[in-house]
Backbone of each chain as ProteinMPNN parsed JSONL, in Angstrom:
{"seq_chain_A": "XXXXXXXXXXXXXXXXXXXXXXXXXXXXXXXXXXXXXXXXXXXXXXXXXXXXXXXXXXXXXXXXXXXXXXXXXXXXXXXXXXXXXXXXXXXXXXXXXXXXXXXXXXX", "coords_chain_A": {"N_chain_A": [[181.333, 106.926, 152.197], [180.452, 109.662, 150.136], [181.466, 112.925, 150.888], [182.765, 116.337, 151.128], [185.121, 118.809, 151.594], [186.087, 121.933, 153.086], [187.78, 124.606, 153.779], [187.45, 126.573, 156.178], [185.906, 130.085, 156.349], [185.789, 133.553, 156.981], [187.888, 134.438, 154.561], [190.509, 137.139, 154.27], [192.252, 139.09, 151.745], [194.666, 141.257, 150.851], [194.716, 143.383, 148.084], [195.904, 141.956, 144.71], [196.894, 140.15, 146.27], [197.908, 135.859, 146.54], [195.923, 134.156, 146.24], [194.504, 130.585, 147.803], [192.244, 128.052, 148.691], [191.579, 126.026, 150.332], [190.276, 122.75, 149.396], [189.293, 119.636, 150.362], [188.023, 115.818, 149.137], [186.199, 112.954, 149.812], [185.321, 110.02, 148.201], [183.632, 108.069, 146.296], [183.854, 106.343, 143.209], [184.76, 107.692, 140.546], [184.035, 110.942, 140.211], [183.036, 114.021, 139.202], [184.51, 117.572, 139.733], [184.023, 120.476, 141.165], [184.057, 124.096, 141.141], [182.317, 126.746, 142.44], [180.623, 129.811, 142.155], [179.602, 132.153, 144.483], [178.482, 135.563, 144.069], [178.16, 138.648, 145.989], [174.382, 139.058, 146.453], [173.656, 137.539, 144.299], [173.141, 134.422, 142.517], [174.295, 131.123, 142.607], [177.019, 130.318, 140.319], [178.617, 128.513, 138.015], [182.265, 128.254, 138.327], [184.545, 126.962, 137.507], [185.847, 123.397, 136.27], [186.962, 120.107, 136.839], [186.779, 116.875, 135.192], [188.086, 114.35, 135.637], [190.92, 112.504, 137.573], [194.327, 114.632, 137.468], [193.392, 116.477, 135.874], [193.43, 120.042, 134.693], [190.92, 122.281, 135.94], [190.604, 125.708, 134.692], [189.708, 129.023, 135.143], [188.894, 132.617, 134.318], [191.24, 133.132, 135.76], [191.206, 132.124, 138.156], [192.857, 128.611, 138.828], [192.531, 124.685, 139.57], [193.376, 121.912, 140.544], [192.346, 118.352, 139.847], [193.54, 115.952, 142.39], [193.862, 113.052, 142.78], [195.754, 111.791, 143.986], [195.934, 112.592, 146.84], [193.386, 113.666, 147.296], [192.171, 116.452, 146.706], [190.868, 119.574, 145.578], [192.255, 121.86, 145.292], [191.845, 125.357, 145.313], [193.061, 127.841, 143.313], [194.607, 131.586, 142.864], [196.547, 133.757, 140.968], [196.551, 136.447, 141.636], [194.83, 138.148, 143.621], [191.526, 140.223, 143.127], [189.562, 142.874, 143.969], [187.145, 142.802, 142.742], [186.873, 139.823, 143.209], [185.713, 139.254, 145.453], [183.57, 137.004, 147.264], [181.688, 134.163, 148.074], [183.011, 130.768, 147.734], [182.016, 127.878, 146.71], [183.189, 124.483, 146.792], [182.372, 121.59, 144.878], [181.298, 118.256, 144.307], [180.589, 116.181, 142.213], [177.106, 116.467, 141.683], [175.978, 116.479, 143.517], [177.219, 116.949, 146.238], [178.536, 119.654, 148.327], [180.168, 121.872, 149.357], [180.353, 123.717, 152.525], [181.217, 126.48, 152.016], [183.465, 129.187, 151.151], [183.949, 132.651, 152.548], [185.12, 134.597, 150.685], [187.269, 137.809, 150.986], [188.287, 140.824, 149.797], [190.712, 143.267, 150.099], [191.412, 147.077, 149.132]], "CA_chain_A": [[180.406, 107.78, 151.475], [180.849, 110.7, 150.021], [181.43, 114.354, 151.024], [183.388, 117.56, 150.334], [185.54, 119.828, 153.275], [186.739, 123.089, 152.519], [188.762, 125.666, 154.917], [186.733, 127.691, 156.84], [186.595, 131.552, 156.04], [186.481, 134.137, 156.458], [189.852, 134.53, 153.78], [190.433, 138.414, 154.032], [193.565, 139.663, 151.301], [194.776, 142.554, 150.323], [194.373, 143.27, 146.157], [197.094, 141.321, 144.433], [197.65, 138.852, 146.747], [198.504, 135.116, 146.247], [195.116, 133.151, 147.091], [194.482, 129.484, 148.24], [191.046, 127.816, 149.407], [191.609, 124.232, 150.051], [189.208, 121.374, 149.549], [189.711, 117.932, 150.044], [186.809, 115.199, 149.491], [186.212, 111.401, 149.742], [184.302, 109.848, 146.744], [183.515, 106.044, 145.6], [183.71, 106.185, 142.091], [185.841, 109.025, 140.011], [182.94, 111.704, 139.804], [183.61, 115.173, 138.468], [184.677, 118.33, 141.099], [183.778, 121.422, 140.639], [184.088, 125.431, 141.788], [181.017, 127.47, 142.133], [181.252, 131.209, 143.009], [178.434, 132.966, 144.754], [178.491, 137.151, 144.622], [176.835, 139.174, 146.847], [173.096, 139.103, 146.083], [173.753, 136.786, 142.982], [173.109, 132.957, 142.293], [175.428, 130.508, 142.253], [177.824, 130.099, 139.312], [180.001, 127.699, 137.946], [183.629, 128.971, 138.182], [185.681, 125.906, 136.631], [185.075, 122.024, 136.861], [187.5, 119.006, 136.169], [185.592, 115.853, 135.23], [189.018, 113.228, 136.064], [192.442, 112.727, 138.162], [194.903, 115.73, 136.903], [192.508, 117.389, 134.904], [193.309, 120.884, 135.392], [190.064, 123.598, 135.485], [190.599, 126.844, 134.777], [188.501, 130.196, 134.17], [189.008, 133.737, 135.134], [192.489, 133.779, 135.988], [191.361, 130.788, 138.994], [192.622, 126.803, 138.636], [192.039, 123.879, 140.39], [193.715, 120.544, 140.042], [191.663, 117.789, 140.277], [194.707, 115.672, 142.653], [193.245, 111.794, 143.365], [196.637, 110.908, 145.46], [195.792, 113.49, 148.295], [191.87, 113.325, 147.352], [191.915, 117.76, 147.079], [190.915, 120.866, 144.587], [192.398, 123.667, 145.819], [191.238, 126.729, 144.227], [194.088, 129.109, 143.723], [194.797, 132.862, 142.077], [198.138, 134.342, 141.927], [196.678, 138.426, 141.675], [193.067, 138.403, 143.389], [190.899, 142.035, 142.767], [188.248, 143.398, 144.562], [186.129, 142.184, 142.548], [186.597, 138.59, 143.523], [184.86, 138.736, 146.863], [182.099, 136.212, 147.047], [181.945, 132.855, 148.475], [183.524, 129.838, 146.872], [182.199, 126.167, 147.139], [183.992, 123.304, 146.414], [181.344, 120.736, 144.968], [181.676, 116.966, 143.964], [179.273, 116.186, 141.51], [175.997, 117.582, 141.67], [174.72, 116.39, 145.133], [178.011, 117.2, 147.404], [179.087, 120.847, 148.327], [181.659, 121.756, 151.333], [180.393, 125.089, 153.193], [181.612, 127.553, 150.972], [184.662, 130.176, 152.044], [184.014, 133.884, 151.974], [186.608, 135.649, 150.39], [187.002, 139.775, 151.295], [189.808, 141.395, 149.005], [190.83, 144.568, 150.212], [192.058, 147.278, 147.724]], "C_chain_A": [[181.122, 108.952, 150.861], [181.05, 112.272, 150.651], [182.731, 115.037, 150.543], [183.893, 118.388, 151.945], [186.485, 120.547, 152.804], [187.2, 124.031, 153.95], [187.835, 126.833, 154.807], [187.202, 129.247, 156.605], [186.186, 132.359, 157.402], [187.972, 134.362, 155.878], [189.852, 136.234, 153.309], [192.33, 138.35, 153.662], [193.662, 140.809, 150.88], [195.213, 142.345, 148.46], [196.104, 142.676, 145.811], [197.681, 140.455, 145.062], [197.518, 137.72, 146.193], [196.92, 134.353, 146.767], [195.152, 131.649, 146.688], [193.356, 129.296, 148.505], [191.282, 126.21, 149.117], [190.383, 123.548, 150.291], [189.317, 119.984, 149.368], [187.867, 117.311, 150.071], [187.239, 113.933, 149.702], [185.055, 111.144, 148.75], [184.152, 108.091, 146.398], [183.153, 106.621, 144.363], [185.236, 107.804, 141.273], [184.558, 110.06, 139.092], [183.862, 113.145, 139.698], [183.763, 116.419, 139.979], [184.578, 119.628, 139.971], [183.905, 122.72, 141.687], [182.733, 126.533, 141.482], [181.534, 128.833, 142.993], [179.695, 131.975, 143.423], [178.496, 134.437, 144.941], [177.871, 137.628, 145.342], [175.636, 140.131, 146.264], [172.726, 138.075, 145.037], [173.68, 135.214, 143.402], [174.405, 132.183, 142.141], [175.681, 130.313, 140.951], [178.71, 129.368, 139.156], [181.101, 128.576, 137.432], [184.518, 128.242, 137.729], [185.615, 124.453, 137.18], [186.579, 121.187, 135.832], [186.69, 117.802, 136.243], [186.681, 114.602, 135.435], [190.421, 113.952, 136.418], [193.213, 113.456, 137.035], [194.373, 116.332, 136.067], [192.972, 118.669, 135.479], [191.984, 121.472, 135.119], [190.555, 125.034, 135.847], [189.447, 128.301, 134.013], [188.59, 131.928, 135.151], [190.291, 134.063, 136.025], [192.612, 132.244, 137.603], [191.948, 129.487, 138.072], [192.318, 125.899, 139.89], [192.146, 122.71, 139.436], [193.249, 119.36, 140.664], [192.99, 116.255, 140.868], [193.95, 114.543, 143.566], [194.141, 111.176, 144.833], [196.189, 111.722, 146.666], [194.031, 113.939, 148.078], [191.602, 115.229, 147.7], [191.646, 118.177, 145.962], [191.042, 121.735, 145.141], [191.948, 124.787, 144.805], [192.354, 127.618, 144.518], [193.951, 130.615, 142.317], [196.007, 133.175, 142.321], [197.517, 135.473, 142.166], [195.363, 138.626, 142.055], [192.826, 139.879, 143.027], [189.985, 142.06, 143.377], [187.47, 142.855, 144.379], [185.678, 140.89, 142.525], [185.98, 137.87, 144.683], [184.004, 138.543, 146.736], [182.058, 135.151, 147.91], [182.061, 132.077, 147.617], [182.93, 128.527, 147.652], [182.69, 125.957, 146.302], [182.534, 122.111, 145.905], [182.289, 119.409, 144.27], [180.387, 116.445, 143.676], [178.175, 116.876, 141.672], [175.153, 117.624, 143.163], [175.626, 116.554, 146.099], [178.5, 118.618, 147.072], [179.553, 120.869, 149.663], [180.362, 123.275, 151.576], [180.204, 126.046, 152.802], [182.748, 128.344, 151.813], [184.065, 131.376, 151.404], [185.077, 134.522, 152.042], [186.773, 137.284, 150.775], [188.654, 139.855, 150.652], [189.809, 142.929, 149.467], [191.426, 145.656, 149.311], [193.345, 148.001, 148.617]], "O_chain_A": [[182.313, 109.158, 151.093], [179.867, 112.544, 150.853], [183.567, 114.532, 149.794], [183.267, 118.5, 152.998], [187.5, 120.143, 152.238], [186.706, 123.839, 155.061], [187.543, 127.644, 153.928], [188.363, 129.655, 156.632], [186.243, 131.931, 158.555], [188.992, 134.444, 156.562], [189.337, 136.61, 152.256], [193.269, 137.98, 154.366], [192.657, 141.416, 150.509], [195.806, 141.443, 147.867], [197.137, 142.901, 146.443], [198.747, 139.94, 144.725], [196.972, 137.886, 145.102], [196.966, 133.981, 147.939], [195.632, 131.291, 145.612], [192.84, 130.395, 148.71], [191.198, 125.5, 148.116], [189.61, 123.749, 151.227], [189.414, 119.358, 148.313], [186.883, 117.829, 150.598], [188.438, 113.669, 149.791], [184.091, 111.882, 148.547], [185.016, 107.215, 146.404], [182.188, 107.385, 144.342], [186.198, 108.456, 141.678], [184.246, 110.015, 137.902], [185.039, 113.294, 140.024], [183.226, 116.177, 141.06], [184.833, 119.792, 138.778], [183.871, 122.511, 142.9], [182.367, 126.951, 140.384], [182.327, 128.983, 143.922], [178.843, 132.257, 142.581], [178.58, 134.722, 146.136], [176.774, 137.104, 145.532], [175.677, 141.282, 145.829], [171.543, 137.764, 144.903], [174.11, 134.825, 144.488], [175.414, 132.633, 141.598], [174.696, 130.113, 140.241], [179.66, 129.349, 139.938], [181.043, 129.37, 136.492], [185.545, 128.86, 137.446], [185.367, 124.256, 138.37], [187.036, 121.474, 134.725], [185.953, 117.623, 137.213], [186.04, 113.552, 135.395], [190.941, 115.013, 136.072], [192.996, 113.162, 135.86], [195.162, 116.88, 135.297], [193.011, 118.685, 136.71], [191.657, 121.261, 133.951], [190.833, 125.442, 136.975], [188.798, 128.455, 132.978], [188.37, 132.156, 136.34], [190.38, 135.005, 136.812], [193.623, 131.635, 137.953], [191.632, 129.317, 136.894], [191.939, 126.318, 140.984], [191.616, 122.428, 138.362], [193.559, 119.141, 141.835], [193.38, 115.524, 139.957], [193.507, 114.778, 144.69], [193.831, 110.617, 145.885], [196.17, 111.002, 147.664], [193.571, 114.648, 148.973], [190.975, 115.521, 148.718], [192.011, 117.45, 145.037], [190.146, 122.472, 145.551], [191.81, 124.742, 143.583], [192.616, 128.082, 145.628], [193.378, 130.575, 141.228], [196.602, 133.041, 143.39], [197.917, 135.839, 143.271], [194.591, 139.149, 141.252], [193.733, 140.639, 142.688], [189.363, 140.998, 143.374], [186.818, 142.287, 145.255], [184.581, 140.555, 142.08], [185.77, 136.682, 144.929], [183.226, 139.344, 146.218], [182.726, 135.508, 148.881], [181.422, 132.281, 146.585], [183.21, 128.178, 148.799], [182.852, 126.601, 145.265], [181.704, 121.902, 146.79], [183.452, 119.437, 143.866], [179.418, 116.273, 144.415], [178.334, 118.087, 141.826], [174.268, 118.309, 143.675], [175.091, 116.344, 147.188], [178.836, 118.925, 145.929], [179.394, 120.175, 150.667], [179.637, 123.643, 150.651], [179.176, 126.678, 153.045], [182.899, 128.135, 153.017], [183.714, 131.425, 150.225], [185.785, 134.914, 152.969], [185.651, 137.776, 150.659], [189.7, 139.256, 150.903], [188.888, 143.683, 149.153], [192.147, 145.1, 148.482], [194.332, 148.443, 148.029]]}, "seq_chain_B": "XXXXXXXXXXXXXXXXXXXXXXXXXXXXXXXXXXXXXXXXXXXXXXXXXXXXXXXXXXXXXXXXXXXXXXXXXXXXXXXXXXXXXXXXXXXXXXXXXXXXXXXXXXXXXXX", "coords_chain_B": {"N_chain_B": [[165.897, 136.835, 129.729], [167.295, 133.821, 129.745], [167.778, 131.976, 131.569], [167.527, 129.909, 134.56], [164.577, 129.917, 136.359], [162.485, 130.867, 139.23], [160.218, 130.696, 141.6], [157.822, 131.858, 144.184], [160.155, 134.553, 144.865], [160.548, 135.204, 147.604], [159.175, 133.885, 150.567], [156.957, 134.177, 152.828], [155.671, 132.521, 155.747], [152.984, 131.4, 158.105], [153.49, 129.121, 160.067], [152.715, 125.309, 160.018], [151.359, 125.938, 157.636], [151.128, 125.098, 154.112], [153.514, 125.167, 151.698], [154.289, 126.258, 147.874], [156.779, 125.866, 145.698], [157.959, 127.39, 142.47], [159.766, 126.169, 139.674], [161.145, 126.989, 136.718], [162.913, 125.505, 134.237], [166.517, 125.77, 132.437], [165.411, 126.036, 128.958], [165.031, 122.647, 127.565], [166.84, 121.459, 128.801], [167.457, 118.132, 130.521], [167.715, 117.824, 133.229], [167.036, 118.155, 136.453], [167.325, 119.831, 139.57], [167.031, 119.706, 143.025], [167.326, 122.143, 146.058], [168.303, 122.839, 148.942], [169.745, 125.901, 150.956], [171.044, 127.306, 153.938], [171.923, 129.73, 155.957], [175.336, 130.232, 155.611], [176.007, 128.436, 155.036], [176.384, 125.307, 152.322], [174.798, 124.062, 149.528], [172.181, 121.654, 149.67], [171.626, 118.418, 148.929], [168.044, 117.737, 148.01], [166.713, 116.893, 145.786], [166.377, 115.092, 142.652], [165.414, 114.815, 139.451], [165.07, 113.2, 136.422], [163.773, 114.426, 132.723], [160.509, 113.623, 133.199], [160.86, 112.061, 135.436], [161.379, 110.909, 138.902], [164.532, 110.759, 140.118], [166.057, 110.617, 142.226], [166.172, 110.791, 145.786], [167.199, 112.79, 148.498], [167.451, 111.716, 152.07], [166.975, 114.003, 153.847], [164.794, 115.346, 152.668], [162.032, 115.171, 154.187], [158.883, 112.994, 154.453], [156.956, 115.194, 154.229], [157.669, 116.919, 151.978], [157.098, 117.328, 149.077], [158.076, 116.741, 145.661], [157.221, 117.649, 142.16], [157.615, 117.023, 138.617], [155.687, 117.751, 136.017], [155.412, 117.674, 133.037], [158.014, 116.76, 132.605], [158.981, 119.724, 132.295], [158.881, 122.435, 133.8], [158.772, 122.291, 137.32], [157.976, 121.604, 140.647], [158.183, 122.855, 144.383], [156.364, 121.535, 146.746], [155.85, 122.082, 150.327], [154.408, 121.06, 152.728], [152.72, 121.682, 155.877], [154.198, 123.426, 157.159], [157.173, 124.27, 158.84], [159.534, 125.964, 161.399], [161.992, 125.13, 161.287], [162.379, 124.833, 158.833], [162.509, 126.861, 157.806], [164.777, 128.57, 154.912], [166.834, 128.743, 152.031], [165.514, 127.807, 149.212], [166.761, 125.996, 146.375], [166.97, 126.009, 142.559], [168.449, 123.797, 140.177], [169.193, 123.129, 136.911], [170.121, 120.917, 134.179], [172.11, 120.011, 131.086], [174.042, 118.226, 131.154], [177.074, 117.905, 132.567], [176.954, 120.169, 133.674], [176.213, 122.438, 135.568], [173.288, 124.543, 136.541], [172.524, 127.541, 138.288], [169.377, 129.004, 139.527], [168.119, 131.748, 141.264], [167.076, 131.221, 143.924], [164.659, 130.83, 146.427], [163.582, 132.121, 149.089], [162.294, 130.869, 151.894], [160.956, 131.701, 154.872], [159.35, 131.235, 158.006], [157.086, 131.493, 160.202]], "CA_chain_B": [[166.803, 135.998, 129.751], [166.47, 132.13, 129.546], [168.183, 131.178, 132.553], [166.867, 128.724, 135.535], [163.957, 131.355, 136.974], [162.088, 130.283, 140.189], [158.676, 131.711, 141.864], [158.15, 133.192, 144.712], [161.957, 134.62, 145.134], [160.378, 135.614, 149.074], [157.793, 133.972, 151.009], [157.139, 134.435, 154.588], [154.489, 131.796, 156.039], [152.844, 130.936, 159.122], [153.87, 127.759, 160.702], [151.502, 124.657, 160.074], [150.779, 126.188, 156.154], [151.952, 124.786, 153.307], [153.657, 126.393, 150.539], [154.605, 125.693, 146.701], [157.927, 127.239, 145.202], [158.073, 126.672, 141.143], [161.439, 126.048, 138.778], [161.613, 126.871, 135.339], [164.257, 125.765, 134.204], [167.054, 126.334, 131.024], [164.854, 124.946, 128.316], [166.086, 121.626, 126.633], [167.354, 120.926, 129.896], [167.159, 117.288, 131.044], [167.873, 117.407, 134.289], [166.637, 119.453, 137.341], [167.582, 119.374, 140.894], [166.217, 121.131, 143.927], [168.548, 122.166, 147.02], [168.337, 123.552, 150.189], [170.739, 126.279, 151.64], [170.53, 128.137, 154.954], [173.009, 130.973, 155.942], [176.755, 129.768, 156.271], [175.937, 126.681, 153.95], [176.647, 124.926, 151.25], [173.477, 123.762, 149.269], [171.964, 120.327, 150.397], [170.874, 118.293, 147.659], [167.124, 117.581, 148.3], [165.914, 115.395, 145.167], [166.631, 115.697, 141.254], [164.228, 114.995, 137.888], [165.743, 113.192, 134.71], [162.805, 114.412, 132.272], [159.979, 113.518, 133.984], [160.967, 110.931, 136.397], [162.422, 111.591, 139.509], [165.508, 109.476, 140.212], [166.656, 110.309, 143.573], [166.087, 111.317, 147.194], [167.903, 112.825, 150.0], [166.877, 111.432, 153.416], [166.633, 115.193, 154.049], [163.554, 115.035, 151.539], [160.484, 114.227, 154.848], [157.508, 113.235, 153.939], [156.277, 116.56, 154.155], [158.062, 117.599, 151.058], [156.98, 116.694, 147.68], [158.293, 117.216, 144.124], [156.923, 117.053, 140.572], [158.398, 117.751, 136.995], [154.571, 116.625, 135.443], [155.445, 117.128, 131.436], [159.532, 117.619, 132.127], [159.374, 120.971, 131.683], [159.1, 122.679, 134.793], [159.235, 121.849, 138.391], [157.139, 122.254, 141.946], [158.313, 121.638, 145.14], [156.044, 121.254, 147.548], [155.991, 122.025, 151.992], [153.532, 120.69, 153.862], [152.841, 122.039, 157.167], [155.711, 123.928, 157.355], [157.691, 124.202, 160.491], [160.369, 126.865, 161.589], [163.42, 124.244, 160.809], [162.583, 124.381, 156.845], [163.508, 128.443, 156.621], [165.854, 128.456, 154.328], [166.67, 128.82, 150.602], [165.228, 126.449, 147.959], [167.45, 126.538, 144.873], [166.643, 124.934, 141.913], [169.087, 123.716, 139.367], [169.073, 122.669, 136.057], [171.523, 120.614, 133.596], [171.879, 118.438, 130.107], [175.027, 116.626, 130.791], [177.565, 117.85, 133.939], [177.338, 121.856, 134.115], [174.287, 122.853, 136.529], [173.031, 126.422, 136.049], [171.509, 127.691, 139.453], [167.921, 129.699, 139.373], [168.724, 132.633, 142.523], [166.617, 130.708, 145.101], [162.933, 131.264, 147.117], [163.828, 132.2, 150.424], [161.183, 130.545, 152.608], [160.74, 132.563, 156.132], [158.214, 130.112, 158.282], [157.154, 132.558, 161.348]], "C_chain_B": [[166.229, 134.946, 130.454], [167.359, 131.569, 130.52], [167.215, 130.328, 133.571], [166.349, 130.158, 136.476], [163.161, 130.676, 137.881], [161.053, 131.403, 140.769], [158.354, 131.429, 143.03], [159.65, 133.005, 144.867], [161.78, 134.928, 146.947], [158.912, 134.674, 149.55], [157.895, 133.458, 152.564], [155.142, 133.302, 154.915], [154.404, 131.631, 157.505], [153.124, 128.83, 159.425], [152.643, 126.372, 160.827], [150.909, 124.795, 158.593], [151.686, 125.493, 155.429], [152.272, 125.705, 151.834], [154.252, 125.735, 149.193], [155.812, 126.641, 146.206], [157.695, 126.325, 143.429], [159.563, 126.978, 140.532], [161.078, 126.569, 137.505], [162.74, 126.685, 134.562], [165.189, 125.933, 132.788], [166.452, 125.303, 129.891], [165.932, 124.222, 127.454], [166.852, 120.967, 127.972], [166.523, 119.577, 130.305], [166.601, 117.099, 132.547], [167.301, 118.774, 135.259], [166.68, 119.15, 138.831], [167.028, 120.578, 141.922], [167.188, 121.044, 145.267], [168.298, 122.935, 148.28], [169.603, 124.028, 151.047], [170.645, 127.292, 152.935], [172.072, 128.56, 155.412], [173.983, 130.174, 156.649], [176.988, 128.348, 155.744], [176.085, 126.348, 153.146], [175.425, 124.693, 150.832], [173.778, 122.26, 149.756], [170.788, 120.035, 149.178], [169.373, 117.775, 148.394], [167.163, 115.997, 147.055], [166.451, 116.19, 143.684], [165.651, 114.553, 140.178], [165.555, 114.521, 136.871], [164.508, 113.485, 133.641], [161.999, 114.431, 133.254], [159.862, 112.772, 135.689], [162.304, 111.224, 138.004], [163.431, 110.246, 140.049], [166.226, 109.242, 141.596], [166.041, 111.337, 144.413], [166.454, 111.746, 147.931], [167.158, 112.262, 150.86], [166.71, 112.717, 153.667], [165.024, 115.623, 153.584], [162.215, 114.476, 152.661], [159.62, 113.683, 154.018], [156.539, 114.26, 153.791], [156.82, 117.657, 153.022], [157.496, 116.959, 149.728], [157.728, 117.794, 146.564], [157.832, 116.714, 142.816], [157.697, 117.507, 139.313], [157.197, 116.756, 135.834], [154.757, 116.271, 133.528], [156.981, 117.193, 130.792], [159.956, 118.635, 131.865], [159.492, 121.591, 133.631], [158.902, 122.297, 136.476], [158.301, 122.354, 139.784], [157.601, 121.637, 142.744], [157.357, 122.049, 146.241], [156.546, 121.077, 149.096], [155.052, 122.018, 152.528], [153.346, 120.579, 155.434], [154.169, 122.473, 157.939], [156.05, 124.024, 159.039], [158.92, 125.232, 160.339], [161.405, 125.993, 161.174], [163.296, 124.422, 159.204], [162.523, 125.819, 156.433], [164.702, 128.067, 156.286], [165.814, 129.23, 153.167], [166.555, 127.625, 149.817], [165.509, 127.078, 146.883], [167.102, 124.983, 144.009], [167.763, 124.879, 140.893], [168.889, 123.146, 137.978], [170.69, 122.248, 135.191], [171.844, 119.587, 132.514], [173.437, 117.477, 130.108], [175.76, 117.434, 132.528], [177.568, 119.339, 134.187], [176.315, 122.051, 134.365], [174.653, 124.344, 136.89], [171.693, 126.404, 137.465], [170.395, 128.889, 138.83], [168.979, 130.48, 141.091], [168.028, 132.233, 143.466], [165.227, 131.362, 145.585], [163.508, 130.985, 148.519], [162.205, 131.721, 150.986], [161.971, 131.318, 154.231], [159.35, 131.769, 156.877], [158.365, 130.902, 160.19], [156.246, 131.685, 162.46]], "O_chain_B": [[165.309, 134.876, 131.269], [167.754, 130.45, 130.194], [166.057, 130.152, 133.192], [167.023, 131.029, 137.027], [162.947, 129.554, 137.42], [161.042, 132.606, 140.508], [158.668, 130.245, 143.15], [160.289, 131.958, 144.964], [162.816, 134.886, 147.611], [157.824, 134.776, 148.982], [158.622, 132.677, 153.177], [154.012, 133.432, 154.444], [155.421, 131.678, 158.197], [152.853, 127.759, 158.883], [151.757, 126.456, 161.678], [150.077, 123.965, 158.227], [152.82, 125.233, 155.832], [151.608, 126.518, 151.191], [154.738, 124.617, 149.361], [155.819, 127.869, 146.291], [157.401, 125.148, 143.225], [160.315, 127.879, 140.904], [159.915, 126.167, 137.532], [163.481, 127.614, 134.24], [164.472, 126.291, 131.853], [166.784, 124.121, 129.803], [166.977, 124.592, 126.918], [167.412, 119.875, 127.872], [165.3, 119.611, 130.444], [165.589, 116.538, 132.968], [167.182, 119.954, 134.929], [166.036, 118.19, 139.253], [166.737, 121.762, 141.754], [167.767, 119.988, 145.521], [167.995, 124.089, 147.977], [170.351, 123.267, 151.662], [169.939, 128.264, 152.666], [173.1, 127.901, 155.259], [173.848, 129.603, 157.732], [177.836, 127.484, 155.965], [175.945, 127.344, 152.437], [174.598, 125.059, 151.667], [174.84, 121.731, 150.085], [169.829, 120.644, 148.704], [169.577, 117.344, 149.529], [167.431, 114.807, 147.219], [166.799, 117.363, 143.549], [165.38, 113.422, 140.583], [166.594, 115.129, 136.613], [163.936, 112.396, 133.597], [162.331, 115.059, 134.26], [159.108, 112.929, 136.65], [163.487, 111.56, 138.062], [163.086, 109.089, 140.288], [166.766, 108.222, 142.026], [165.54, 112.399, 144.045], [166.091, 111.014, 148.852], [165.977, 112.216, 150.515], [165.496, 112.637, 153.856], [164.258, 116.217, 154.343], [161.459, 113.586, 152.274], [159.658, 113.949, 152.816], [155.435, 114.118, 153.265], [156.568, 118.861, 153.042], [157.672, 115.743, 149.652], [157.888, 119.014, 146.568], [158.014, 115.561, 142.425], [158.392, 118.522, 139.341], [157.418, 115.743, 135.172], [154.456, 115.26, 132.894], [157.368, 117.419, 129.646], [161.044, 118.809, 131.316], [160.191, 121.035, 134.478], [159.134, 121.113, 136.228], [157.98, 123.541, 139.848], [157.747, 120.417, 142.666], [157.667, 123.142, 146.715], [157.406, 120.236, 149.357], [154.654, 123.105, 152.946], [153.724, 119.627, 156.116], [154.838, 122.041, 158.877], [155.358, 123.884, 160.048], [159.35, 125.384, 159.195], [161.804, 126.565, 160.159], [164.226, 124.094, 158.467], [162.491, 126.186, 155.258], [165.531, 127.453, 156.958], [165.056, 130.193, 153.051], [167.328, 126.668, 149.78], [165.036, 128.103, 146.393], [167.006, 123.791, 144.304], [168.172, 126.009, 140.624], [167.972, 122.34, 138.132], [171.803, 122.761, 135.31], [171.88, 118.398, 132.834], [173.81, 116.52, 129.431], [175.027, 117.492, 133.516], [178.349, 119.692, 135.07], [175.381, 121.911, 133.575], [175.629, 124.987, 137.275], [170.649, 125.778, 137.646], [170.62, 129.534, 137.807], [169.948, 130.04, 141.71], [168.245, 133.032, 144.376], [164.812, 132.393, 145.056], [163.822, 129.884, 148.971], [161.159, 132.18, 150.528], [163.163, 131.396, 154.528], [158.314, 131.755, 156.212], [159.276, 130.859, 161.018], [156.021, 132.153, 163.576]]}, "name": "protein", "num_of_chains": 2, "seq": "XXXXXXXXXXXXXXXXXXXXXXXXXXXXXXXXXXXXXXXXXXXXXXXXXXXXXXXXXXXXXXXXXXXXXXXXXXXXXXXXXXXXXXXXXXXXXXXXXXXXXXXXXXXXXXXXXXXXXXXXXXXXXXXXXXXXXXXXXXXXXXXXXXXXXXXXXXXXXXXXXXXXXXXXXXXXXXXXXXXXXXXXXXXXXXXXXXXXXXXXXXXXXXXXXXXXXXXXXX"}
């Protein structure tokens, strides 16, 4: 079947660091993956989506390579900011989402 | 602003009532999905609407839930005899090809 599994947070960095949020899934078919960002108080948002193997998405300084041999989208930043603390899912298509990770950036 | 807007954004019920949350969602929009998330969660797809017709189910989805989308335009979902297990958040989504635009959710509270 399908699902989605993302690395448990809390992910607390200090401003300018190097972030990571891994997500691996399992999938039957080659469906699209995607990054949603939730702020605090705010709705979810799409944050960058590949729709096939090595697609990269990018938006906002995040990517995320859609990587079939090891079945992952990591979500990375090289320089987070303050203002990137939210929670991040990982989704796979429209009906699988991991958890989510909350990020905390310190300044 | 014409984003995916949802009605009540709060509602606190007694246990045994049933309650209605509504979607509106980004017009021109095909598609419309409804989701359930409760604190520390990802959303959980419930059921989704192509136009009028609804095309799929979660097993999550009892019989004590219904959904309509009666002229494709907007959306009701239906809780029947609510029970303390179904606080949560019901988010609704909308979407005409693969980019789904969330509505900010109807916290249900079931006391």
């Amino acid at each position: 079947g399908n699902s989605v599994t993302q690395m448990e947070g809390p992910v607390t960095l200090s401003e300018e660091a190097f972030l990571t949020i891994n997500c691996t899934y399992t999938a039957t078919g080659y469906p699209s993956l995607f990054w949603y960002v939730q702020y605090p108080g705010e709705g979810l948002q799409l944050l960058l989506k590949a729709t096939k193997a090595d697609d990269k998405g990018s938006n906002k300084g995040f990517e995320a390579t859609y990587r079939k041999e090891t079945t992952s989208f990591h979500l990375e930043k090289g320089s987070v900011q303050v203002s990137d603390s939210a929670v991040y899912f990982c989704a796979l298509s429209e009906f699988y989402f991991g958890s989510g990770t909350k990020l905390n950036v310190k300044p | 602003d014409t984003g995916v807007s949802q009605d009540p954004r709060h509602k606190i019920t007694k246990r045994g009532q049933n309650v209605t949350f509504r979607c509106d969602p980004i017009s021109e929009h095909n598609r419309l999905y409804w989701y359930r998330q409760t604190l520390g969660q990802g959303p959980e797809f419930l059921t989704y609407f192509q136009n009028e017709a609804q095309l799929e189910k979660s097993r999550l989805l009892s019989d004590r839930f219904s959904a309509e989308r009666p002229k494709g335009s907007f959306s009701t979902l239906e809780i029947q005899r609510t029970e303390q297990g179904d606080s949560a958040m019901y988010l609704c989504a909308s979407s005409s090809w693969d980019t789904i635009y969330f509505g900010e959710g109807s916290w249900l509270t079931v006391v």
